[in-house]
Jmol script that loads the backbone (N, CA, C; Angstrom):
load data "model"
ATOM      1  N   UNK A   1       5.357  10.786 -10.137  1.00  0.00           N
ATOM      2  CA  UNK A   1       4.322  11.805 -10.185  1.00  0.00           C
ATOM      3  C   UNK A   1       3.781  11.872 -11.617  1.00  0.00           C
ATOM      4  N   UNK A   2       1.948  11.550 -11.749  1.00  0.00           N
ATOM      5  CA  UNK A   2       2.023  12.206 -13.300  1.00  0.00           C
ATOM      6  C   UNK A   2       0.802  13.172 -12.660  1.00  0.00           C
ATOM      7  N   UNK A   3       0.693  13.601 -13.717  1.00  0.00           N
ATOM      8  CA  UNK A   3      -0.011  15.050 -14.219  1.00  0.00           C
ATOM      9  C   UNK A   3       0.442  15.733 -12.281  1.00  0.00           C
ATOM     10  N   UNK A   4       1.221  16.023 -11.884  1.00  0.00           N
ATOM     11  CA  UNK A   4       1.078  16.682 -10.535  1.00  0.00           C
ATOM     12  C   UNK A   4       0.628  15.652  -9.491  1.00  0.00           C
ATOM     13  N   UNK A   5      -0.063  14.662  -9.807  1.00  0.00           N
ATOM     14  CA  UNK A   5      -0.614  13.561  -8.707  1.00  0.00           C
ATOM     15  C   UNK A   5       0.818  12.573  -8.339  1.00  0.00           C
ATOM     16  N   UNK A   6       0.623  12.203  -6.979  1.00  0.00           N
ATOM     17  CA  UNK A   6       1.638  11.258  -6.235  1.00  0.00           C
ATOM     18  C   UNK A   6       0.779  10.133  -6.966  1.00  0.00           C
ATOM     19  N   UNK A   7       1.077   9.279  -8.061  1.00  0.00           N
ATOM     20  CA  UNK A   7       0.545   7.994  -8.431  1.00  0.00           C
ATOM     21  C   UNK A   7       0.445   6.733  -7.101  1.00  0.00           C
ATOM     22  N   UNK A   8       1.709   6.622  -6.835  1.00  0.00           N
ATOM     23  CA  UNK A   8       1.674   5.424  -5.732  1.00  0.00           C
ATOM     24  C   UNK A   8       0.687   6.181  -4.271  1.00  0.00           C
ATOM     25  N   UNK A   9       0.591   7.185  -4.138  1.00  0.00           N
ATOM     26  CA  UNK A   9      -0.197   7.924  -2.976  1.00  0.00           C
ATOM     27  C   UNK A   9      -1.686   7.513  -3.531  1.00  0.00           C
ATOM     28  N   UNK A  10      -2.180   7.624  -4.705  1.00  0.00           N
ATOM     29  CA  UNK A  10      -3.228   7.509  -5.103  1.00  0.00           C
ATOM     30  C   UNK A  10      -3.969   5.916  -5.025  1.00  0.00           C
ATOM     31  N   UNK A  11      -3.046   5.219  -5.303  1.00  0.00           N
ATOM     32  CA  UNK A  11      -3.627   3.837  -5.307  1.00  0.00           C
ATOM     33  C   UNK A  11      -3.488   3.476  -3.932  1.00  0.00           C
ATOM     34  N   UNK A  12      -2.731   3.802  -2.739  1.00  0.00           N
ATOM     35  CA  UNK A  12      -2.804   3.514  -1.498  1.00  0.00           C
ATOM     36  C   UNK A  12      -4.230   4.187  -1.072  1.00  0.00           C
ATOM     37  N   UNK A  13      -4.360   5.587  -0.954  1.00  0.00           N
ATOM     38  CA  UNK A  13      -5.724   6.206  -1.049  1.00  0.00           C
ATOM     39  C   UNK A  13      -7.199   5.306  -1.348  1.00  0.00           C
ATOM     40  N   UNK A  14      -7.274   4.895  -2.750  1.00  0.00           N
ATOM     41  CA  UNK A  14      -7.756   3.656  -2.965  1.00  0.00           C
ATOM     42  C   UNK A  14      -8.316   2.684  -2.508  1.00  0.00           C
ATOM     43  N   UNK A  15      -6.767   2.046  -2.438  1.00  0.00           N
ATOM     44  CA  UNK A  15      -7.100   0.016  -1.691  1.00  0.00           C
ATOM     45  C   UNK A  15      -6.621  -0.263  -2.054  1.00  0.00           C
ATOM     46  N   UNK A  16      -5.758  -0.053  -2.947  1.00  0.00           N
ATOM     47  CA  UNK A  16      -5.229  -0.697  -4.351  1.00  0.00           C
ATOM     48  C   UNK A  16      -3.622  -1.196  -4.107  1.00  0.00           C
ATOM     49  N   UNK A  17      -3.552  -0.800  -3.135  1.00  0.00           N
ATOM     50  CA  UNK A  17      -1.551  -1.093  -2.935  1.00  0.00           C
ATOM     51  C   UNK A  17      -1.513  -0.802  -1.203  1.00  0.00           C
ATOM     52  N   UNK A  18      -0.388  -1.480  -1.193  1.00  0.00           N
ATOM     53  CA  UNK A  18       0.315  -2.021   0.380  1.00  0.00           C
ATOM     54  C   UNK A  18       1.343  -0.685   0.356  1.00  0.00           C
ATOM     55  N   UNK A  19       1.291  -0.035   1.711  1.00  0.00           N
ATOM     56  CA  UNK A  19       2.157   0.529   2.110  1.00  0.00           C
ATOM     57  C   UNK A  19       3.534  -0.515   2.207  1.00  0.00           C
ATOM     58  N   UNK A  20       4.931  -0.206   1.483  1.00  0.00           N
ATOM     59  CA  UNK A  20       5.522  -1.452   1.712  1.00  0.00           C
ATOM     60  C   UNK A  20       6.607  -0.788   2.884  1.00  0.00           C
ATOM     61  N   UNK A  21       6.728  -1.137   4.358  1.00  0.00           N
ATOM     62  CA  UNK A  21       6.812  -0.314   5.321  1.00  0.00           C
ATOM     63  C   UNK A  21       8.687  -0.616   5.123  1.00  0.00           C
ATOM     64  N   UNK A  22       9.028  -1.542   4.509  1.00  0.00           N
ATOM     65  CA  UNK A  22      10.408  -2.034   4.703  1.00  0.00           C
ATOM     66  C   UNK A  22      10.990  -1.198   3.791  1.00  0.00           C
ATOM     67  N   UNK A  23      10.429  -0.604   2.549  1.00  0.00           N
ATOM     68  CA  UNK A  23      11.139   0.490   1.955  1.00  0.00           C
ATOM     69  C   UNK A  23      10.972   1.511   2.194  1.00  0.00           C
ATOM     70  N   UNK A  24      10.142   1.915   3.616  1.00  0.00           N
ATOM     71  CA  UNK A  24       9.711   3.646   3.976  1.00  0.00           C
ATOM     72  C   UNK A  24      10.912   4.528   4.037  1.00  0.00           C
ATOM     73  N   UNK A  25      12.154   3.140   4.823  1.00  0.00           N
ATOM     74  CA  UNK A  25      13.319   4.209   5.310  1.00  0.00           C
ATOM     75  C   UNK A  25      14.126   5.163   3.717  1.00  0.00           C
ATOM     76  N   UNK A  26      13.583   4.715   3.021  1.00  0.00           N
ATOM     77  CA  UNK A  26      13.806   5.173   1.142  1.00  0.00           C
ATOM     78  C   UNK A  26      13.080   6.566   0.835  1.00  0.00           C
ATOM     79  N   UNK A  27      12.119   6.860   2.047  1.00  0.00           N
ATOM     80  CA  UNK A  27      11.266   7.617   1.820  1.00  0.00           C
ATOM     81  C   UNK A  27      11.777   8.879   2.607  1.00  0.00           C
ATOM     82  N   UNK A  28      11.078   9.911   2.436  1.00  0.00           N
ATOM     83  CA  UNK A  28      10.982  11.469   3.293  1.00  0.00           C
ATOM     84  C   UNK A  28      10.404  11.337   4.811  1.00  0.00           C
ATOM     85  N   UNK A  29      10.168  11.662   5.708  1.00  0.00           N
ATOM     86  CA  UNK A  29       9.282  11.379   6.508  1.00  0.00           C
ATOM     87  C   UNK A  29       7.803  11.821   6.486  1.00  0.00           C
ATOM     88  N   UNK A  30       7.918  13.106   5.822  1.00  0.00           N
ATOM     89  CA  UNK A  30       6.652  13.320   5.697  1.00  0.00           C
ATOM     90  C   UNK A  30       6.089  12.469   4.385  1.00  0.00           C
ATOM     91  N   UNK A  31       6.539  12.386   3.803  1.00  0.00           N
ATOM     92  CA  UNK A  31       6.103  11.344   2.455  1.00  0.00           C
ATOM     93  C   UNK A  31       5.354   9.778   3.304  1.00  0.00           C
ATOM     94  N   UNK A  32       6.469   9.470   4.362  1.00  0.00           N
ATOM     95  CA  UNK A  32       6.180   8.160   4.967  1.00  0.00           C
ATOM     96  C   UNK A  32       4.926   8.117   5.555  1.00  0.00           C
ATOM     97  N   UNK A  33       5.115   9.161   6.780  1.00  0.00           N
ATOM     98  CA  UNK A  33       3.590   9.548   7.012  1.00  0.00           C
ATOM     99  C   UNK A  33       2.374   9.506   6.058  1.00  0.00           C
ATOM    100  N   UNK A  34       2.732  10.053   5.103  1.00  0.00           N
ATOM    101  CA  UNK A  34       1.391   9.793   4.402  1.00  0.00           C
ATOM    102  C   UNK A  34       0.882   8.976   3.842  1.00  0.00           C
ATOM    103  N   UNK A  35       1.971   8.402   3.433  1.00  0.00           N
ATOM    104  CA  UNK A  35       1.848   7.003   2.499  1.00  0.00           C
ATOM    105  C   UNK A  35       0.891   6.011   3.749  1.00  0.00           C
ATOM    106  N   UNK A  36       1.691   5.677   5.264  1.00  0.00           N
ATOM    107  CA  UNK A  36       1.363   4.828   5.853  1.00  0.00           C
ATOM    108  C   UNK A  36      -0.084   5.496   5.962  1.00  0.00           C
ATOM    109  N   UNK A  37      -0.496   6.418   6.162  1.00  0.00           N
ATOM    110  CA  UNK A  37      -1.696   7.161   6.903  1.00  0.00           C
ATOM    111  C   UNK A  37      -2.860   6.916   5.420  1.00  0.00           C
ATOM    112  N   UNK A  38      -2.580   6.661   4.687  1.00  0.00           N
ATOM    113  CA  UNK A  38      -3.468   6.676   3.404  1.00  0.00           C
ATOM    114  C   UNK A  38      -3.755   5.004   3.212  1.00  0.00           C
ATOM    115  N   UNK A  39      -2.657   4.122   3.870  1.00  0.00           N
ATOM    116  CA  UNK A  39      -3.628   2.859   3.846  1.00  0.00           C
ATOM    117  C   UNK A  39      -4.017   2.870   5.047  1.00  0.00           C
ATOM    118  N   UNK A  40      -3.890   3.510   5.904  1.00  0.00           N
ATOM    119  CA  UNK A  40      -4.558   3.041   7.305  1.00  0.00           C
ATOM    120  C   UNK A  40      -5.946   3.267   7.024  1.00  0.00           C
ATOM    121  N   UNK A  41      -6.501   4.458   6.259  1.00  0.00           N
ATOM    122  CA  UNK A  41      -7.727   5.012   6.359  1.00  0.00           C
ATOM    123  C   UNK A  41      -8.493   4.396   5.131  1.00  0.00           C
ATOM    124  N   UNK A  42      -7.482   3.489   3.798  1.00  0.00           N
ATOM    125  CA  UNK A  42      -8.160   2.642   3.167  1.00  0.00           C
ATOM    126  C   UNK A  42      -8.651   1.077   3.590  1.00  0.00           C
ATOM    127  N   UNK A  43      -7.866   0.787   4.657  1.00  0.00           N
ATOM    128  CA  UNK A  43      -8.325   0.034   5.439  1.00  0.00           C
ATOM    129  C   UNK A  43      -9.650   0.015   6.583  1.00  0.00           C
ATOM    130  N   UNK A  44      -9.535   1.389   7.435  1.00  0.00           N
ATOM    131  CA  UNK A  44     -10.656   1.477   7.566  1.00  0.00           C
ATOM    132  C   UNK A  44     -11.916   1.972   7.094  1.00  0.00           C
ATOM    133  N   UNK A  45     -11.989   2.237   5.844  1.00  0.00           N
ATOM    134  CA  UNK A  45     -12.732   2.427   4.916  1.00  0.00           C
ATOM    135  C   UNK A  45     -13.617   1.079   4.073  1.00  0.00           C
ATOM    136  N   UNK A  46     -12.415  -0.063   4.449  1.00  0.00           N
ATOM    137  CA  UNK A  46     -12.820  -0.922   3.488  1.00  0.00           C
ATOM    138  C   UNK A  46     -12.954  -0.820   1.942  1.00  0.00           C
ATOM    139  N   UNK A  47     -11.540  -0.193   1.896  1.00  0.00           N
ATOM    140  CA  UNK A  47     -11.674   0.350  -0.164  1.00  0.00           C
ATOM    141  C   UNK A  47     -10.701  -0.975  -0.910  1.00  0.00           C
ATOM    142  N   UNK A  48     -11.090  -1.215  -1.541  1.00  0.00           N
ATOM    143  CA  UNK A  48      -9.951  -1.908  -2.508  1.00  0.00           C
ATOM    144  C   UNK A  48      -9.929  -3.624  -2.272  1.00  0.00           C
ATOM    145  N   UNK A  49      -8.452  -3.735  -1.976  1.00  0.00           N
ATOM    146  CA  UNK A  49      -8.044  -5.081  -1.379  1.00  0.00           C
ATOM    147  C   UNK A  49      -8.857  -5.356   0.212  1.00  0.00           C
ATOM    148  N   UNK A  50      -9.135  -4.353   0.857  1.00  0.00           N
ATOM    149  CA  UNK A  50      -9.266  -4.222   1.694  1.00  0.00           C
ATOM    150  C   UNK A  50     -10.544  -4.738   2.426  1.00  0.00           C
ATOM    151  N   UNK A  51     -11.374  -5.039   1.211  1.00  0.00           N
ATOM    152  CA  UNK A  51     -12.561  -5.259   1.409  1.00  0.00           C
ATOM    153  C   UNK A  51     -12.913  -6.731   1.630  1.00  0.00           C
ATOM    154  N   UNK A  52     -11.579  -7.431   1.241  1.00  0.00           N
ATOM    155  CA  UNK A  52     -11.200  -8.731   1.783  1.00  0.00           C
ATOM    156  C   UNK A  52     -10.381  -9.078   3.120  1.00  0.00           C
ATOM    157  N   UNK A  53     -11.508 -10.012   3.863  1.00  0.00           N
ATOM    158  CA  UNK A  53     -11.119 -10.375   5.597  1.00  0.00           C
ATOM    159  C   UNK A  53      -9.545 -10.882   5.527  1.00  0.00           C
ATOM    160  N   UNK A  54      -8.775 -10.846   4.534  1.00  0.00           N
ATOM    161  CA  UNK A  54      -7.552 -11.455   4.651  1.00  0.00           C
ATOM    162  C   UNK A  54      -7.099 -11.513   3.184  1.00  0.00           C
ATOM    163  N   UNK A  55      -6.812  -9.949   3.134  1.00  0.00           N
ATOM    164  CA  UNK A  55      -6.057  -9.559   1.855  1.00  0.00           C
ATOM    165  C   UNK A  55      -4.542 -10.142   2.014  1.00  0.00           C
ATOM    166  N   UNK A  56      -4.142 -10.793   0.998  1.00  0.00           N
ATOM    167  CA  UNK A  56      -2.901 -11.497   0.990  1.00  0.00           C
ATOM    168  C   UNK A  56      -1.697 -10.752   0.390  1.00  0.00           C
ATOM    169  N   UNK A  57      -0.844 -10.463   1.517  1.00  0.00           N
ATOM    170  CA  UNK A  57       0.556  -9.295   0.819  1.00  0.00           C
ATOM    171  C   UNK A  57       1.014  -9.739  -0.326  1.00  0.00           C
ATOM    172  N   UNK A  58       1.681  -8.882  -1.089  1.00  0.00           N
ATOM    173  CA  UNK A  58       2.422  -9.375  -2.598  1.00  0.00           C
ATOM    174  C   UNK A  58       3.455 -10.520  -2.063  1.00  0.00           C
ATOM    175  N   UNK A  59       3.866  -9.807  -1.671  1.00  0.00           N
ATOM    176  CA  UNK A  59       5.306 -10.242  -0.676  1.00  0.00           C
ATOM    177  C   UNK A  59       5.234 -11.878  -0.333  1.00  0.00           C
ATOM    178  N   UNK A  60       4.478 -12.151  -0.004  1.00  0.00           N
ATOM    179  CA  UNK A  60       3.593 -13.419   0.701  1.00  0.00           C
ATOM    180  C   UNK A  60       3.072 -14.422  -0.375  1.00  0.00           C
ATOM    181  N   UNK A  61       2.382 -13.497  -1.502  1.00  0.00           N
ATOM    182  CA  UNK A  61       1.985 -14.056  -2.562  1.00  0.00           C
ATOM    183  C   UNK A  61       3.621 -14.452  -3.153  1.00  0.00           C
ATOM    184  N   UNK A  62       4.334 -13.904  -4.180  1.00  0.00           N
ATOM    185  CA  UNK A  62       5.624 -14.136  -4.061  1.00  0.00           C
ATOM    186  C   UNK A  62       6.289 -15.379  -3.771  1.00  0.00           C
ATOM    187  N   UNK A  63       6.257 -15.345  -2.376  1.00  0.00           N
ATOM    188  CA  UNK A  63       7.469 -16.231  -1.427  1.00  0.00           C
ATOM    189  C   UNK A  63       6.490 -17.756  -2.097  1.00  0.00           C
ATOM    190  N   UNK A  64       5.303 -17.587  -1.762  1.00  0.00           N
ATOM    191  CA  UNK A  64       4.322 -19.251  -1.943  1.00  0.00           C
ATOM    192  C   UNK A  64       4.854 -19.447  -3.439  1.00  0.00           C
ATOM    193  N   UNK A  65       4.222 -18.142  -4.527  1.00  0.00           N
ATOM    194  CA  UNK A  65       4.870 -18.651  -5.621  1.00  0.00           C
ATOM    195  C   UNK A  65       6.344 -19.703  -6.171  1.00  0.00           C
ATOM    196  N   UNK A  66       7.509 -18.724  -5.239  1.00  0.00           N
ATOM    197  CA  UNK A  66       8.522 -19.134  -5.451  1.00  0.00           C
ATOM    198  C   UNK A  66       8.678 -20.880  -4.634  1.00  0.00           C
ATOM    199  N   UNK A  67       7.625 -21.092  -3.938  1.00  0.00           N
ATOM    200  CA  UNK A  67       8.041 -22.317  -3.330  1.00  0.00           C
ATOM    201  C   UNK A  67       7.133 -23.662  -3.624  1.00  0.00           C
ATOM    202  N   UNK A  68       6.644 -23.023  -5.001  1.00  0.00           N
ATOM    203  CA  UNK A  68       6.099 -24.099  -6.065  1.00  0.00           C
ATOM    204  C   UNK A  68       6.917 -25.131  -6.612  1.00  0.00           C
TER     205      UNK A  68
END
end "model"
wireframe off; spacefill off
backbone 0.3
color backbone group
């Protein structure tokens, strides 16, 4: 949290970051909810990463890296 703002809530809000659903169970439920519900609606918004037909997960990015 800075100044009072959920930082990681904000950049999901955005476009800017992946709900990462495999660490939700880390989360509150209502926290989860929102988190997931804030990229759903940056997705259909088309904000961010999103605005690409085939935004590529970190995760994904990552794994290719590592198999350089």
């Amino acid at each position: 949290v800075v100044n009072g703002q959920d930082a990681n809530l904000q950049q999901l809000h955005a476009g800017m970051a992946w709900h990462y659903e495999e660490y939700e169970r880390e989360q509150p439920p209502e926290e989860r909810s929102r988190y997931a519900q804030a990229e759903v609606d940056a997705r259909a918004r088309g904000l961010g990463l999103w605005k690409d037909l085939k935004p590529v997960p970190p995760w994904e990015f990552r794994r290719a890296q590592r198999q350089r």
